[in-house]
PLY file of the C-alpha trace (Angstrom):
ply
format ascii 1.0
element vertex 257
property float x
property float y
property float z
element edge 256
property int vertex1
property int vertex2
end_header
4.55 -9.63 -9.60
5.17 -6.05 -10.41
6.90 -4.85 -13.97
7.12 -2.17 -16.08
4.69 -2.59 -19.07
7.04 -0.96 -21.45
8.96 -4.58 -21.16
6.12 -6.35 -22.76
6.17 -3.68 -25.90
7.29 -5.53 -28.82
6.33 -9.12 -27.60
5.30 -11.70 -29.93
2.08 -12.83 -29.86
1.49 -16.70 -31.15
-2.34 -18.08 -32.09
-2.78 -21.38 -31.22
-1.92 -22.04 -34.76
1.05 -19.88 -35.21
2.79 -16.37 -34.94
0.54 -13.62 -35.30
2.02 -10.37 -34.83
3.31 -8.29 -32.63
2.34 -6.18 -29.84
2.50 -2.48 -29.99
0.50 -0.61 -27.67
-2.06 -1.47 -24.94
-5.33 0.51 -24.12
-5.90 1.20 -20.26
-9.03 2.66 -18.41
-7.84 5.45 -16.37
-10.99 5.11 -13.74
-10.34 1.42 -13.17
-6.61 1.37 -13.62
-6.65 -1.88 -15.75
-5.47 -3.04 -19.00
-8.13 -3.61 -21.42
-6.75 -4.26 -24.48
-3.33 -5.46 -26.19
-3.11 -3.73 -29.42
-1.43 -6.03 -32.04
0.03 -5.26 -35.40
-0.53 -8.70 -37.21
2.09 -9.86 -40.05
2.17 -10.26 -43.82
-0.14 -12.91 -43.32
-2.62 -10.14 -42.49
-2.08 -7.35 -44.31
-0.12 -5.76 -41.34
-3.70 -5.01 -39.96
-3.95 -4.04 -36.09
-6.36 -5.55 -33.84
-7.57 -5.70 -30.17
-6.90 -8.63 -27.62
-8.18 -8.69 -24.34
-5.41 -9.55 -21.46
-8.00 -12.15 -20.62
-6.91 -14.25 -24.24
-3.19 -14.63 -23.13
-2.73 -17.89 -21.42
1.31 -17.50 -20.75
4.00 -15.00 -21.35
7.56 -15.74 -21.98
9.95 -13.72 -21.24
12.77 -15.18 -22.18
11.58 -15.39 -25.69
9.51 -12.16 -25.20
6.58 -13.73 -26.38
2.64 -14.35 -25.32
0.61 -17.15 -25.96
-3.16 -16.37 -26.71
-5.71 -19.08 -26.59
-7.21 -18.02 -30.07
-6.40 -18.72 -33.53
-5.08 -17.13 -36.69
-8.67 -17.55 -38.42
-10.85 -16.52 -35.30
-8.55 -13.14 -35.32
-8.63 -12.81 -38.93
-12.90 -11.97 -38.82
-12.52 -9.87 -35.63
-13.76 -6.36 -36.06
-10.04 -4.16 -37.59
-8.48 -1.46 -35.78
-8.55 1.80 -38.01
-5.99 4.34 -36.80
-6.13 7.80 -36.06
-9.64 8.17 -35.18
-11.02 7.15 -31.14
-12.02 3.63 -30.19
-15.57 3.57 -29.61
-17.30 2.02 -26.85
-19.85 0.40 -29.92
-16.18 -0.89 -31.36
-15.29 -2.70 -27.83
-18.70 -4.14 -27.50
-18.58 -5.70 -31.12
-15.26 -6.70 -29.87
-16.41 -8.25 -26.83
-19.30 -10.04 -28.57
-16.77 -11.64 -31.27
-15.06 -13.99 -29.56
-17.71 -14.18 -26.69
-16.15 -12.23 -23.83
-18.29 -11.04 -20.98
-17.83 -6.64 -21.17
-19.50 -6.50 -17.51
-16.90 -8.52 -15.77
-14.46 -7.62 -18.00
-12.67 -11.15 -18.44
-12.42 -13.40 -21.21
-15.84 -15.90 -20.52
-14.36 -19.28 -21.80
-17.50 -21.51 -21.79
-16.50 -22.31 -25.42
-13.47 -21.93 -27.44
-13.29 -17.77 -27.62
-13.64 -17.39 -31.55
-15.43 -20.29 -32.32
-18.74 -18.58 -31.66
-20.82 -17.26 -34.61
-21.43 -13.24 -33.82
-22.63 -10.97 -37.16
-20.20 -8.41 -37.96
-21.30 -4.94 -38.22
-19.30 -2.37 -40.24
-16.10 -1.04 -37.97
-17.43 2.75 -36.22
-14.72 4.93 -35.54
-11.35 3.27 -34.16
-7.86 4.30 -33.13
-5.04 4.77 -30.70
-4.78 9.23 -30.60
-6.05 12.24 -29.55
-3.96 15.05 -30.09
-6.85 18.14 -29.57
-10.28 18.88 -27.93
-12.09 18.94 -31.62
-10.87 15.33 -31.24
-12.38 14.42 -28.16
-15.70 16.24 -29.01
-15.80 14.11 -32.10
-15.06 11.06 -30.09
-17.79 11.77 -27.90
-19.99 12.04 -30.63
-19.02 9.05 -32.01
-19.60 6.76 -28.81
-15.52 6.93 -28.21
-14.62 5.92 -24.81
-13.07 9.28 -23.27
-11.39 6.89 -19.91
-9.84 4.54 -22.83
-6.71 6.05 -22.87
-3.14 4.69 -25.19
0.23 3.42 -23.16
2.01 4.92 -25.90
0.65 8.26 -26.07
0.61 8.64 -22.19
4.44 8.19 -22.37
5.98 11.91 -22.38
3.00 13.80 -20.95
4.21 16.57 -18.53
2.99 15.23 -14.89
1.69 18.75 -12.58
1.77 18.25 -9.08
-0.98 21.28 -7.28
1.70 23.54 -7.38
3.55 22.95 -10.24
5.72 20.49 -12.50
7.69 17.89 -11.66
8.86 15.52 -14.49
7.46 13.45 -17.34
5.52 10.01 -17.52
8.14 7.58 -17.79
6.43 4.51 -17.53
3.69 2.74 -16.53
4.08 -0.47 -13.34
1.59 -3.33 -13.66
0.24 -6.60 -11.80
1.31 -9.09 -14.35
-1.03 -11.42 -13.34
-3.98 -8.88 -13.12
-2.94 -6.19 -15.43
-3.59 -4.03 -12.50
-1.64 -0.48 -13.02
-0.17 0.07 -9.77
1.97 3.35 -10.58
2.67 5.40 -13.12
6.89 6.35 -12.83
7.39 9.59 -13.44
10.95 10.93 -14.63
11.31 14.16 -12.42
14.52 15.62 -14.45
15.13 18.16 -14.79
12.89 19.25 -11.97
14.93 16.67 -9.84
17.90 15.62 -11.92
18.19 11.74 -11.92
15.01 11.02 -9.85
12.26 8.76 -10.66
9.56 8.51 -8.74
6.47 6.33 -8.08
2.59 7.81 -8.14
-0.21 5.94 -7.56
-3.00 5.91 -9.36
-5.01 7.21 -6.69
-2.72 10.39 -7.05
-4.03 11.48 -10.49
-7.00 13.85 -10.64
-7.23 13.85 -14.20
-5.45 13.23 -17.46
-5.39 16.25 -20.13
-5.35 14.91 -23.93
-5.13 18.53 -25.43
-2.42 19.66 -23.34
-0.83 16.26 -22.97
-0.44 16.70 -18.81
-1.36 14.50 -15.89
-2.85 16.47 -13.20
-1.66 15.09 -9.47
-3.58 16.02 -6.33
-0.02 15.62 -4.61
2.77 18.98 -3.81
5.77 19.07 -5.41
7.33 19.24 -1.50
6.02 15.67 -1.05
7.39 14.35 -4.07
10.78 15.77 -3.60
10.95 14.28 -0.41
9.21 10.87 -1.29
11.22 7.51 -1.62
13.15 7.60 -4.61
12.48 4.80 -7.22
15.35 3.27 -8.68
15.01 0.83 -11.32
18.13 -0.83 -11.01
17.71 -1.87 -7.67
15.35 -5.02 -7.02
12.59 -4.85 -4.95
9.52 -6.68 -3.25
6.19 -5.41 -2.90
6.38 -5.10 0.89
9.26 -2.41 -0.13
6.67 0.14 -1.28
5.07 0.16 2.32
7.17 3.49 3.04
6.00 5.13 -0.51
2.41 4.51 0.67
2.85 5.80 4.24
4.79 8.69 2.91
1.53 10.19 0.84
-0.69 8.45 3.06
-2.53 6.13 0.29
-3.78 3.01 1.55
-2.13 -0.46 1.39
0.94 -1.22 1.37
1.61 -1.33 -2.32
0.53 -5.12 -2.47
0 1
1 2
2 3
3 4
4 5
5 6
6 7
7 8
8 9
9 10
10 11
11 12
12 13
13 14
14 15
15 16
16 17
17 18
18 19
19 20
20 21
21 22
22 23
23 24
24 25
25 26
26 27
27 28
28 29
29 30
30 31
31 32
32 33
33 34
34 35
35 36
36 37
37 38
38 39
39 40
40 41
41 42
42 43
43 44
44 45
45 46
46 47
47 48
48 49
49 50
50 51
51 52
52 53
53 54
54 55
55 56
56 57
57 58
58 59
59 60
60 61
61 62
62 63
63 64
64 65
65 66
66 67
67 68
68 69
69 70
70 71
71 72
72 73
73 74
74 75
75 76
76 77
77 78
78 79
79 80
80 81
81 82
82 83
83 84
84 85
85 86
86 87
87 88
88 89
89 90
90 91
91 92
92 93
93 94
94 95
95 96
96 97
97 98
98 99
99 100
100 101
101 102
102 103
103 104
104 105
105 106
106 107
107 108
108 109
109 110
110 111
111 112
112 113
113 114
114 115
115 116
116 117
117 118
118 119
119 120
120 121
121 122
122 123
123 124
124 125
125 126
126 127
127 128
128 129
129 130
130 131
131 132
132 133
133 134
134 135
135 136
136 137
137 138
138 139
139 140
140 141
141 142
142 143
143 144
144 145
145 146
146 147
147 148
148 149
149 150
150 151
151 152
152 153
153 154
154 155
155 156
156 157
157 158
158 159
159 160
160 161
161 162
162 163
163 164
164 165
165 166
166 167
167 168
168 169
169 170
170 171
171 172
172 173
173 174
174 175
175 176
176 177
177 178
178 179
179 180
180 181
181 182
182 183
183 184
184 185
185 186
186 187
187 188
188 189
189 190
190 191
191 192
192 193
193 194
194 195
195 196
196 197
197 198
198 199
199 200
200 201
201 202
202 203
203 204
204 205
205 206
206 207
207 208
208 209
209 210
210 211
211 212
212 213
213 214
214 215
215 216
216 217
217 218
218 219
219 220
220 221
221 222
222 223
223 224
224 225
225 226
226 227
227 228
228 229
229 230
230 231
231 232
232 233
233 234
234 235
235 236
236 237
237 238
238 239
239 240
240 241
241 242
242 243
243 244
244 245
245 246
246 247
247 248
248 249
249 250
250 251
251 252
252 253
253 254
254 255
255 256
């Protein structure tokens, strides 16, 4: 089932052995188009400390009581490597990450051959960490530093100006996901006031490149073929099948399944 991740902002997250914190932010790949990481801001209980979660730990989502169950607990999360902010996550920070509770980096799914946590890993001291990066000196120090430049923040995406080839046509508005794969399937892009009132749907496929310093997402689409696109209205339900004109429209493959 499709959804808008911005609904699962704010979710409880409970341990096995109680609340422990909330989520604020999730870390996507922009190569593979997946979710790789919930970013949660534990409780008191924690020192308000943020840490990573792979999708692959959450064993059920409610959504009634907006709330995930992960299939770790409070004192397995509690030695995990921390989150610092304001400096880039580093791909040595993911694989210390990884090897903490035992998950396998190469398949990129939690391996559950034991009870993820219980395993004994040594804990280095935490590299460089974080959620932003608002200039190129930033992304020349993440380099430099191992950060992942592809690791890209759900929350700082939000906003960027989206360029078709010939010019702009709206804002990231949102991000659509496979909730059972964490799959992004489209990024919804707000086209007012280029379009007043339109939303629109892009598929991943559609973005030639993400720009941190200028905060814009590059399209390999015309602004023609988005204004005459199938509008995306969020008000109106919809099945997957639905999208079938969208892709035959820009010509992507599938049928948005």
């Amino acid at each position: 089932m499709l959804q808008v991740i911005s609904a699962l902002k704010g979710f409880a997250v409970d341990a096995t052995d109680g609340r422990l914190g909330t989520v604020v932010d999730f870390l996507f790949d922009d190569k593979r188009w997946r979710v790789k990481w919930l970013v949660v801001e534990t409780g008191s209980w924690l020192s308000q400390r943020r840490v990573l979660l792979h999708p692959g730990a959450v064993k059920h989502r409610d959504f009634r009581d907006q709330c995930f169950d992960v299939v770790l607990s409070k004192s397995a999360i509690a030695g995990s490597p921390p989150l610092l902010e304001h400096q880039p996550v580093s791909q040595h920070m993911e694989t210390q990450t990884y090897n903490y509770y035992g998950w396998d980096p190469i398949l990129d799914t939690s391996y559950l051959g034991g009870a993820p946590g219980d395993m004994t890993y040594p804990r280095l001291a935490p590299p460089y960490l974080g959620l932003h990066w608002r200039d190129p000196t930033d992304l020349e120090r993440a380099a430099a530093d191992g950060g992942d430049p592809h690791l890209r923040s759900f929350v700082e995406v939000m906003g960027y100006h989206v360029h078709a080839v010939d010019g702009l046509i709206g804002k990231v508005d949102n991000l659509m996901i496979d909730g059972a794969t964490w799959l992004i399937h489209y990024l919804i892009v707000d086209t007012n006031p280029w379009w007043f009132g339109k939303q629109v749907l892009m598929a991943p496929g559609a973005v030639d490149s993400i720009e941190w310093s200028d905060r814009q997402v590059m399209l390999n689409v015309t602004q023609a073929q988005v204004r005459t696109s199938p509008v995306w209205d969020p008000m109106v339900a919809f099945q997957q099948n639905d999208l079938a004109p969208l892709h035959r429209h820009y010509g992507w493959p599938g049928s948005g399944q």
